[in-house]
C-alpha positions as CSV (number, residue, x, y, z in Angstrom):
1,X,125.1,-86.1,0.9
2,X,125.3,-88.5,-2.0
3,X,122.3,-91.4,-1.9
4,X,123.2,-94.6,-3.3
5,X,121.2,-95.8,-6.2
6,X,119.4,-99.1,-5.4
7,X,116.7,-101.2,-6.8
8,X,115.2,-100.2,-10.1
9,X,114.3,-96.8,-11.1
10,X,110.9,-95.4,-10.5
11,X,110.7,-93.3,-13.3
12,X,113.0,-93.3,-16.5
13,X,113.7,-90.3,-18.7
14,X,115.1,-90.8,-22.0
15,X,117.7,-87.8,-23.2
16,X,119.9,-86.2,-22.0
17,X,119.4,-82.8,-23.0
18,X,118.6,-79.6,-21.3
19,X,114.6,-80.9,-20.7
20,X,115.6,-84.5,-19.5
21,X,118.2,-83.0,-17.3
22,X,115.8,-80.9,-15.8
23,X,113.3,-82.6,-15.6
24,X,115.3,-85.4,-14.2
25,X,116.2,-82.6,-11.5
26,X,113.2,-81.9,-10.3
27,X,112.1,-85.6,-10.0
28,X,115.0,-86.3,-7.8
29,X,114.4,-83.3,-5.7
30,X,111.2,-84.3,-4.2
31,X,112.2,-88.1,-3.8
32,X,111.6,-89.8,-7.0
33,X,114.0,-92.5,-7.9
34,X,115.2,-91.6,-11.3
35,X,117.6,-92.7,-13.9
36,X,118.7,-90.9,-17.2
37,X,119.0,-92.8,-20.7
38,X,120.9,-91.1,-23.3
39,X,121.8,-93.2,-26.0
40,X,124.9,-91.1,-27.2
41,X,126.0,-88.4,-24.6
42,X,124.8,-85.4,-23.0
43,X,123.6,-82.8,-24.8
44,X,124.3,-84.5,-27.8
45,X,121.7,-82.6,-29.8
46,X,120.5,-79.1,-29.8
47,X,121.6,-78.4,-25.8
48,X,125.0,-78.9,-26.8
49,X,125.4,-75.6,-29.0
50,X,127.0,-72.9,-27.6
51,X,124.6,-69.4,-27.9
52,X,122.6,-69.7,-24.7
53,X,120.4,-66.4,-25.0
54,X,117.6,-66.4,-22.3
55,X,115.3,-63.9,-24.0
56,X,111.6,-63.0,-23.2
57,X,109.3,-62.6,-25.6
58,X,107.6,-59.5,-26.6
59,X,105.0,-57.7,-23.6
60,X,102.2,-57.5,-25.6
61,X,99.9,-59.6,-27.6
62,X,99.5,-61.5,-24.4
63,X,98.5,-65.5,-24.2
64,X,99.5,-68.2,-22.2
65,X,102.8,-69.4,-23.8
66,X,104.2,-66.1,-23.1
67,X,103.1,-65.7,-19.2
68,X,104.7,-69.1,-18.6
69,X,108.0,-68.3,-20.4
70,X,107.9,-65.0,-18.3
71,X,107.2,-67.5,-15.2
72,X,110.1,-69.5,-16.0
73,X,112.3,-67.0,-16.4
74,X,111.5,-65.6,-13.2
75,X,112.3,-68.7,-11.6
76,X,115.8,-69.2,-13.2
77,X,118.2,-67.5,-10.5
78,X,117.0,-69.3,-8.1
79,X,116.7,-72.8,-9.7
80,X,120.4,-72.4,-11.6
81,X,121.4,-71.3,-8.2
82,X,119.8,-74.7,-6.5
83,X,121.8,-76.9,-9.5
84,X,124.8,-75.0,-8.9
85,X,124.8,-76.0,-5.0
86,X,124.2,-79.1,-5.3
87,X,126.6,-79.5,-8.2
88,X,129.5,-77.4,-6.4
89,X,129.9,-76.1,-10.1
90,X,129.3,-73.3,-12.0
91,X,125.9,-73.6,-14.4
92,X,126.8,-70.5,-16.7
93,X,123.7,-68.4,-15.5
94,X,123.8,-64.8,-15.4
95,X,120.6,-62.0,-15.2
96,X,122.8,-59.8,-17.9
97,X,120.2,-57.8,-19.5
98,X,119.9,-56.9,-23.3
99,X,120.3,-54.3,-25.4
100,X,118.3,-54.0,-28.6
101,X,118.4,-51.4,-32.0
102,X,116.2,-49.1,-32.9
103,X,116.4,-48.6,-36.3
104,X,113.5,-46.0,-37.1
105,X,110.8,-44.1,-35.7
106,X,108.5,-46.8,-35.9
107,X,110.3,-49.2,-34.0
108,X,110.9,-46.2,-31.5
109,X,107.0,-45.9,-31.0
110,X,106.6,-49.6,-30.9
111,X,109.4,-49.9,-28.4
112,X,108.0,-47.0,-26.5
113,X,104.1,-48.8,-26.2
114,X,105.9,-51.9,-25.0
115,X,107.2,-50.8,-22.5
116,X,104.1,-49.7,-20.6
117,X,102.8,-53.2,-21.5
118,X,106.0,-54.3,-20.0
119,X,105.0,-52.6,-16.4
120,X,102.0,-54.3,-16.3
121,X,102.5,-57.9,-17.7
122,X,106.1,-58.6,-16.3
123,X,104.2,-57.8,-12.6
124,X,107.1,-54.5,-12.2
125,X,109.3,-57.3,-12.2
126,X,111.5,-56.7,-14.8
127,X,112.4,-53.8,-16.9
128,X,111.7,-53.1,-21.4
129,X,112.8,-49.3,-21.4
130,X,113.9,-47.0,-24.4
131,X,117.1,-45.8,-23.8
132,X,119.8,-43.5,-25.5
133,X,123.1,-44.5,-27.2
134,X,125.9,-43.8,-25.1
135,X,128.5,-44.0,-27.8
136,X,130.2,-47.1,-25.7
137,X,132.0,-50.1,-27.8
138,X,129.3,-52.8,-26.8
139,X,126.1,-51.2,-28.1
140,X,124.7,-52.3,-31.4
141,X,124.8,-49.5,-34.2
142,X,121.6,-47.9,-34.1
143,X,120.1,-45.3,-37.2
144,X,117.9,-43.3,-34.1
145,X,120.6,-43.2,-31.2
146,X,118.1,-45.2,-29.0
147,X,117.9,-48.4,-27.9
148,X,115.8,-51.2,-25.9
149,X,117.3,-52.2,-22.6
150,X,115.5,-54.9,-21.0
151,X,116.4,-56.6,-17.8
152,X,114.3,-60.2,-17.9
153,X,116.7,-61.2,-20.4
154,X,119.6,-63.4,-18.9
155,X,122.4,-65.7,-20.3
156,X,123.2,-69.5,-19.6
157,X,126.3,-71.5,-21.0
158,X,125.1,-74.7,-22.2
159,X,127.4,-77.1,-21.7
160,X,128.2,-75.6,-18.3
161,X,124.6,-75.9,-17.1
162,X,124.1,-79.4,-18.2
163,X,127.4,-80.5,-17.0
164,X,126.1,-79.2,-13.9
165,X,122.8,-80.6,-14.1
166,X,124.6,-84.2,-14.6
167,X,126.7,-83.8,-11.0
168,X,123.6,-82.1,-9.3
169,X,121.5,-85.3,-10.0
170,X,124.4,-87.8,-9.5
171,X,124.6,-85.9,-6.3
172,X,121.2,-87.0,-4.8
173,X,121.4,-90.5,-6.3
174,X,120.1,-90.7,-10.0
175,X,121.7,-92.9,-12.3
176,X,122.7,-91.5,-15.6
177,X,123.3,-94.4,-18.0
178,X,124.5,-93.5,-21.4
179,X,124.1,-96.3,-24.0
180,X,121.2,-98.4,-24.5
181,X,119.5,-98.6,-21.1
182,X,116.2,-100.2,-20.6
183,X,113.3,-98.9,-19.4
184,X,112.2,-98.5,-15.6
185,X,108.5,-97.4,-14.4
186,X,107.1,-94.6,-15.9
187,X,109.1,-93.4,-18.9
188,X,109.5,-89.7,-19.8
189,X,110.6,-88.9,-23.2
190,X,112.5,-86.1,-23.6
191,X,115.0,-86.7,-26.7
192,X,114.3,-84.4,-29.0
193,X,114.4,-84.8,-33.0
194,X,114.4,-88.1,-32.0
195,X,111.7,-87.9,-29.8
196,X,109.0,-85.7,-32.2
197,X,109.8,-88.1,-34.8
198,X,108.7,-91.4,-32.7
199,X,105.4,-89.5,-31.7
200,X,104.6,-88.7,-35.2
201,X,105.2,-92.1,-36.5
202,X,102.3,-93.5,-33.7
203,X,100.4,-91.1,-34.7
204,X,101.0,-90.5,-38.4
205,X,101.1,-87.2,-38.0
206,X,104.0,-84.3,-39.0
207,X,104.2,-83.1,-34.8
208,X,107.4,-81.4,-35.1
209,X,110.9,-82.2,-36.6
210,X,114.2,-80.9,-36.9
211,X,115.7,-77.3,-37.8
212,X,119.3,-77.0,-38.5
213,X,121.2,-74.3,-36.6
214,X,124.7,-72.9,-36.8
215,X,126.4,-70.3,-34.3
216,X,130.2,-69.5,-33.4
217,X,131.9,-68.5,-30.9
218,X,134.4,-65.3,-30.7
219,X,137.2,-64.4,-28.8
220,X,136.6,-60.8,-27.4
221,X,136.4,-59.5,-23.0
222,X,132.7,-58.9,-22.5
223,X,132.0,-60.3,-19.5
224,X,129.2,-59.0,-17.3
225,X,128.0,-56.7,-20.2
226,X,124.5,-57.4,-21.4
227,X,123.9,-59.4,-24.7
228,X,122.8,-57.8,-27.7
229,X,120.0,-58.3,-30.5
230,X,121.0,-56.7,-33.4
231,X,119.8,-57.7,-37.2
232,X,118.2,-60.6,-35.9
233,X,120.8,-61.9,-34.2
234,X,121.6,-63.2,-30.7
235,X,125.3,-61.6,-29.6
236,X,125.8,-63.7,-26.3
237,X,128.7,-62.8,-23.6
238,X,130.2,-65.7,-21.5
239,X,132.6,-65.9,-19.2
240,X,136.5,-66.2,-20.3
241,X,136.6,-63.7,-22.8
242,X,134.3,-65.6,-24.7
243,X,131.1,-63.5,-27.2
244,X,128.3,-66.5,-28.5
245,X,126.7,-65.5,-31.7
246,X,123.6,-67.0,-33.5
247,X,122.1,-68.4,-35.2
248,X,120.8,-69.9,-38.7
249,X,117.8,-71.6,-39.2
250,X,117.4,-73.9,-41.8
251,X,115.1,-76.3,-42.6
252,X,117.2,-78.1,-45.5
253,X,120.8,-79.6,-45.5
254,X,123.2,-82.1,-46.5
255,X,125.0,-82.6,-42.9
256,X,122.9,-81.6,-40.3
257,X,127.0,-81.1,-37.9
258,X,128.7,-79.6,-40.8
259,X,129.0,-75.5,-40.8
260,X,129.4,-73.7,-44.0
261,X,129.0,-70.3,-45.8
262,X,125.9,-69.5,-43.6
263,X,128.1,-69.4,-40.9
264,X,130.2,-67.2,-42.7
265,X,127.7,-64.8,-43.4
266,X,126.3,-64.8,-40.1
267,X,129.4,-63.8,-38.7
268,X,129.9,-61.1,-40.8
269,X,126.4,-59.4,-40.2
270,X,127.4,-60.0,-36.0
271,X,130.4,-57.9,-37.0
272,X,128.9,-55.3,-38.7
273,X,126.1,-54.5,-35.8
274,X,128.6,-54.7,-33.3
275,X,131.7,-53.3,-34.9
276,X,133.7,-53.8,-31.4
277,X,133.6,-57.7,-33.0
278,X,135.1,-56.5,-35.8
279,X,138.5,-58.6,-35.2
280,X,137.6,-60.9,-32.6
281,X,139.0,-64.4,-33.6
282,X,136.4,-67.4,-34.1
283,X,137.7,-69.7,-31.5
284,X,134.7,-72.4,-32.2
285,X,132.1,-72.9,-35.1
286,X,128.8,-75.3,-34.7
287,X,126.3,-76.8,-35.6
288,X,123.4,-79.2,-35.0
289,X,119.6,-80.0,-35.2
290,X,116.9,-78.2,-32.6
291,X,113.6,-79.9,-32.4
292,X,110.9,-77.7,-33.1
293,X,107.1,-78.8,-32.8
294,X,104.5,-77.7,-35.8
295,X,102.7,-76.1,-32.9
296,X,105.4,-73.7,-32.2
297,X,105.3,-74.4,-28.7
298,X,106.7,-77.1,-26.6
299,X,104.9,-80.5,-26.3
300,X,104.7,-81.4,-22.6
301,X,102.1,-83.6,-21.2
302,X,101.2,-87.5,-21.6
303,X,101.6,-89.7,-24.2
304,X,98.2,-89.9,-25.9
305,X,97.1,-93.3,-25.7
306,X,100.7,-94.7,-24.4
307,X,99.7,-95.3,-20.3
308,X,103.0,-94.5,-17.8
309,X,104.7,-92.4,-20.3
310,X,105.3,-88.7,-20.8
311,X,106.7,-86.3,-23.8
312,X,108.7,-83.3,-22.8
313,X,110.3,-81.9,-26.5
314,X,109.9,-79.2,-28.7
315,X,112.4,-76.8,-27.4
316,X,113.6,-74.9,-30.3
317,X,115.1,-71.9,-29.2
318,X,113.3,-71.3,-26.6
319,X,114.1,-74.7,-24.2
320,X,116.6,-73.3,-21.7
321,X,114.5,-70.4,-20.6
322,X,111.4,-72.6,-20.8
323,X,113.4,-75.7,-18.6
324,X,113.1,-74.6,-15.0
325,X,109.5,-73.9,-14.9
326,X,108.5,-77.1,-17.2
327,X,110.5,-79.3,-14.9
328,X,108.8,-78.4,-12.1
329,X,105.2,-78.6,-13.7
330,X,106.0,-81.9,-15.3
331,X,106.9,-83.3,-12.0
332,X,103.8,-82.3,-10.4
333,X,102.1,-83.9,-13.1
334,X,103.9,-87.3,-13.2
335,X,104.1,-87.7,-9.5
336,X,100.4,-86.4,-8.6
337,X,98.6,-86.1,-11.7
338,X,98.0,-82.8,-11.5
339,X,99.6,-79.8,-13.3
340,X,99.3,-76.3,-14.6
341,X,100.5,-76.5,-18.0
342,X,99.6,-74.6,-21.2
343,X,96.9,-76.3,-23.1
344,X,98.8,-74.9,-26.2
345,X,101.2,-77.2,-25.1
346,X,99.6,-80.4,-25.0
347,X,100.3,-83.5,-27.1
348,X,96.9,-83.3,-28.1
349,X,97.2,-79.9,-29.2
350,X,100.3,-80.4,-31.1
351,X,98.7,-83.4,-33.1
352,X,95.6,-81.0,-34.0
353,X,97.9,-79.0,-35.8
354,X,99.8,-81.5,-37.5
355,X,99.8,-82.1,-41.0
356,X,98.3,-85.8,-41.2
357,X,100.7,-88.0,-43.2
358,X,100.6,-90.1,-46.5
């Protein structure tokens, strides 16, 4: 049942992106009065693109940053399939696997060693096993005939998910304003580039800034088959006959929307680890900034110094799979005070290791 906006908002977050969305979400879901400001539309920055890989990282080398992407991505099928209720619409979330080459006997033995770190550190929840080649179309090429199959790794369609995120939260009341909008009670900011480039200006500090990014997307029937990580790139099926691939990173441009040769090329290396893409049609190239903190990690916590405000930012590629579970913690944090996040991803810790400006 819909409830009707009224009054002013108790808490305001600015973007409207996949960590404003979510967070938004899980505001709203334990009785928080919320309204969303995004000053152009949703997901007009980096949660707009089109690749949508949900990817672990590595079991080993342990630390905190890891356990809590592990966390998160633990929780997503059941918090996609909460958005997707309440939304009546689909969020583009699938538990598809992924299927990695092997290219020597080194990487076997590596592959092999995490995989019994695997057992351990993903709780026997999830799966990082060598497998062999089968020979079938959708397997990257492989020089050893072996591959790594893990099945933590899952698949979300961007624009699908936030789309859903936007009905889910107009569904319990919140008020998504796009334009200008002024700010209501506490303030969370969660607009990316934009974002890390207003707390580095308070602080005159180098926090975080943009990366440019371009990916495509192909033509070719993969659904339900696992994605693929092949040459160092992410080889996404969606639904519809669709196959994301991506992406560049590049930290100098002329048009940060514009696609170009690196695009190109990038298509052509996708091809030649997955020959079955070999004539797939490029239905749709992109690309657009991702916001990407100096600390590597995302910035979630208070503003330093700034009372009744909040900074959730710093994605990069890592934002959708980190979302569900920073929602949640940064709603126990604004709404009691208290919260379990990473001190690796603390304002204050992303200011230590900024670059002091001139």
């Amino acid at each position: 049942m819909t409830r009707p906006h009224s009054g002013k908002a108790d808490i305001t977050v600015r973007g409207g992106g996949i960590f404003g969305l979510s967070a938004a979400w899980a505001l709203v879901r334990r009785g928080a009065k919320v309204q969303v400001v995004e000053t152009r539309h949703l997901g007009a920055g980096a949660s707009g693109g089109i690749v949508g890989a949900l990817t672990p990282h590595v079991p080993e080398a342990w630390n905190e940053k890891k356990a809590f992407q592990l966390e998160s991505l633990l929780l997503a099928p059941e918090w996609w399939a909460k958005v997707g209720e309440a939304a009546q619409r689909a969020t583009g979330y699938a538990p598809i696997g992924r299927l990695q080459a092997l290219d020597d006997a080194a990487a076997v033995a590596l592959a092999q060693a995490r995989s019994e770190g695997a057992r351990a550190l993903w709780q026997s929840r999830a799966e990082w096993s060598v497998v062999p080649c089968t020979g079938a179309p959708w397997e990257p090429l492989s020089a050893t005939g072996h591959l790594v199959h893990d099945t933590l790794s899952a698949r979300i369609t961007p624009r699908l998910a936030l789309d859903a995120l936007a009905s889910a939260l107009r569904a319990l009341g919140a008020q998504i304003i796009l334009g200008e909008g002024e700010n209501q009670g506490l303030v969370v900011w969660a607009n990316g580039t934009d974002g890390l480039e207003a707390l580095s200006a308070d602080k005159q500090r180098d926090v975080g800034g943009a990366v440019k990014g371009q990916a495509a997307l192909l033509a070719f029937q993969a659904d339900g088959l696992p994605q693929i990580y092949a040459d160092g790139l992410h080889i996404v099926p969606h639904g519809a006959g669709l196959v994301a691939i991506g992406s560049t990173s590049e930290h100098s441009w002329s048009d940060p929307s514009s696609t170009d040769a690196l695009l190109d090329a990038l298509i052509a290396r996708a091809r030649a680890a997955l020959p079955a893409l070999h004539d797939a049609p490029v239905v749709e190239r992109w690309a657009g900034l991702r916001p990407r903190a100096a600390s590597r990690a995302p910035v979630a916590g208070a503003w330093p110094d700034r009372p009744d405000h909040f900074i959730l930012n710093g994605g990069f590629k890592i934002g959708f799979g980190m979302a569900p579970l920073l929602a949640e913690r940064m709603a126990d944090l604004i709404l009691t005070g208290q919260a379990s996040l990473p001190t690796s991803f603390s304002p204050e810790q992303a200011l230590a290791k900024a670059k002091t400006r001139p």
